[in-house]
C-alpha positions in Angstrom: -6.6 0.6 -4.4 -10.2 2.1 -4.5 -12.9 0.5 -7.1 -13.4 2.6 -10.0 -17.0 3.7 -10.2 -18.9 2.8 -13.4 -20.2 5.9 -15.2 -23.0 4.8 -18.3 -22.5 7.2 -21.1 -25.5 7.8 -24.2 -23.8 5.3 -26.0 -23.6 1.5 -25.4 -20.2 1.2 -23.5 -19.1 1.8 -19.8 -16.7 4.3 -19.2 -14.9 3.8 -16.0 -14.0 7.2 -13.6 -12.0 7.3 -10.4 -8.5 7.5 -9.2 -6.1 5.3 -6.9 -3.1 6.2 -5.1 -0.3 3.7 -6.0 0.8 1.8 -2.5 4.7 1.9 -3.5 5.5 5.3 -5.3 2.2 7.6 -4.5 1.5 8.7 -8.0 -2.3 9.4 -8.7 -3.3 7.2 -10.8 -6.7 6.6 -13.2 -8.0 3.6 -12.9 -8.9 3.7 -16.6 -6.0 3.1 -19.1 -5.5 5.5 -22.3 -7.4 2.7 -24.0 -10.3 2.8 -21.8 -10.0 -0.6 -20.3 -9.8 -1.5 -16.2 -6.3 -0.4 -14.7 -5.3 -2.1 -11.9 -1.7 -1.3 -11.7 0.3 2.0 -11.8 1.6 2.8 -15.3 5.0 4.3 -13.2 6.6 1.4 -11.3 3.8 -1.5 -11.8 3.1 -2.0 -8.4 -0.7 -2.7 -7.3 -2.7 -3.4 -4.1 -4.2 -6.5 -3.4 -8.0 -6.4 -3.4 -9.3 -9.4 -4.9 -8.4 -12.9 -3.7 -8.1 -14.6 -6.5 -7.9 -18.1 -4.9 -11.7 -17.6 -3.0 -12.9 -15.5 -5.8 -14.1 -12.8 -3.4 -12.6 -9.6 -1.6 -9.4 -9.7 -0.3 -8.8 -8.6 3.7 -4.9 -8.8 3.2 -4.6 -5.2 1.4 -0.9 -5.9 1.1 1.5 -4.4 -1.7 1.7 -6.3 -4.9 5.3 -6.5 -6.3 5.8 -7.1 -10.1 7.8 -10.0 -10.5 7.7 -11.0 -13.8 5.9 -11.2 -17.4 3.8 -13.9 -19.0 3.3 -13.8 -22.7 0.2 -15.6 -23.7 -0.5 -17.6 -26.7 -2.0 -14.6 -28.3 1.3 -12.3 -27.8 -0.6 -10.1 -25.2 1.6 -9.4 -22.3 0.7 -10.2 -18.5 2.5 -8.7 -15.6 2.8 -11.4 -13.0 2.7 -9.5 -9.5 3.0 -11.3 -5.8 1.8 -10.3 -2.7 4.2 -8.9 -0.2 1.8 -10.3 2.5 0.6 -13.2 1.8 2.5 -14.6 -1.8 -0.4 -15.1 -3.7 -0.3 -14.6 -7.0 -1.7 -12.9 -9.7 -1.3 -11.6 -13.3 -2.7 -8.7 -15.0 -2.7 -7.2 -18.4 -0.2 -5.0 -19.5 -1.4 -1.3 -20.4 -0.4 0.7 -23.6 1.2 3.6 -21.6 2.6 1.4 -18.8 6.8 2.1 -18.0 7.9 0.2 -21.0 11.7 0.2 -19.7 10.8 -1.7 -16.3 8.6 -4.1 -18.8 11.7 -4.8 -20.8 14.0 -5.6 -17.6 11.1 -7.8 -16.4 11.0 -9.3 -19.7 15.0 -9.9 -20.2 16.0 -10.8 -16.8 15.6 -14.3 -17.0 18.2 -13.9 -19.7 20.3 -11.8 -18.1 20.4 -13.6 -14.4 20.0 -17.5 -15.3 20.2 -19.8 -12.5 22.2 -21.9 -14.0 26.4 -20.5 -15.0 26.3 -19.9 -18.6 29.5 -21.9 -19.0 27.1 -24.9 -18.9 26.5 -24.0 -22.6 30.4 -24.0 -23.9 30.4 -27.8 -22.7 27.3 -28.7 -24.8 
């Protein structure tokens, strides 16, 4: 994924500019969201490039796919995606965009649910 480049407009906010390529499905995407904030992920299957290495705090020279895995809801109801390297497993969570696929969110979100690991029998003998 490419870094955005910062663009200062008349007024007192940044506005970012640029484009990445999405490492799993290709689509072109801005790395601004509709809302204006940092995207780091593509809006179509959620996939993202790892950049950043989170653990050292500095540039990442793995590069590898990250996968969506899951979601995280925080204390304030905002949505994370949780994503893991294909590389090298770290992980990493980002926050969910307005016009992100809401359909793969949803089967992120309800899996758990829908594939425990535990047979749901368990809950008959309770």
């Amino acid at each position: 994924m490419s870094h955005p480049k910062k663009a200062h407009s008349s007024t007192s906010h940044t506005v970012l500019t640029g484009t990445f390529v999405c490492a799993w499905c290709g689509l072109t995407v801005s790395a601004a969201a509709g809302d204006g904030t940092r995207r780091n992920h593509c809006p179509s299957c959620l996939h993202s490039q790892h950049v950043l290495d989170h653990v050292e705090g500095g540039p990442s020279d793995c590069h590898g796919r990250m996968s969506p895995i899951s979601i995280a809801v925080l204390r304030t109801g905002d949505w994370m995606v949780v994503h893991r390297c294909v590389r090298c497993d770290e992980l990493t969570s980002n926050p969910v965009c307005a016009d992100d696929n809401q359909l793969i969110l949803m089967r992120m979100a309800v899996r758990p649910l829908a594939q425990p690991p535990f047979p749901l029998e368990v809950f008959g003998e309770l």
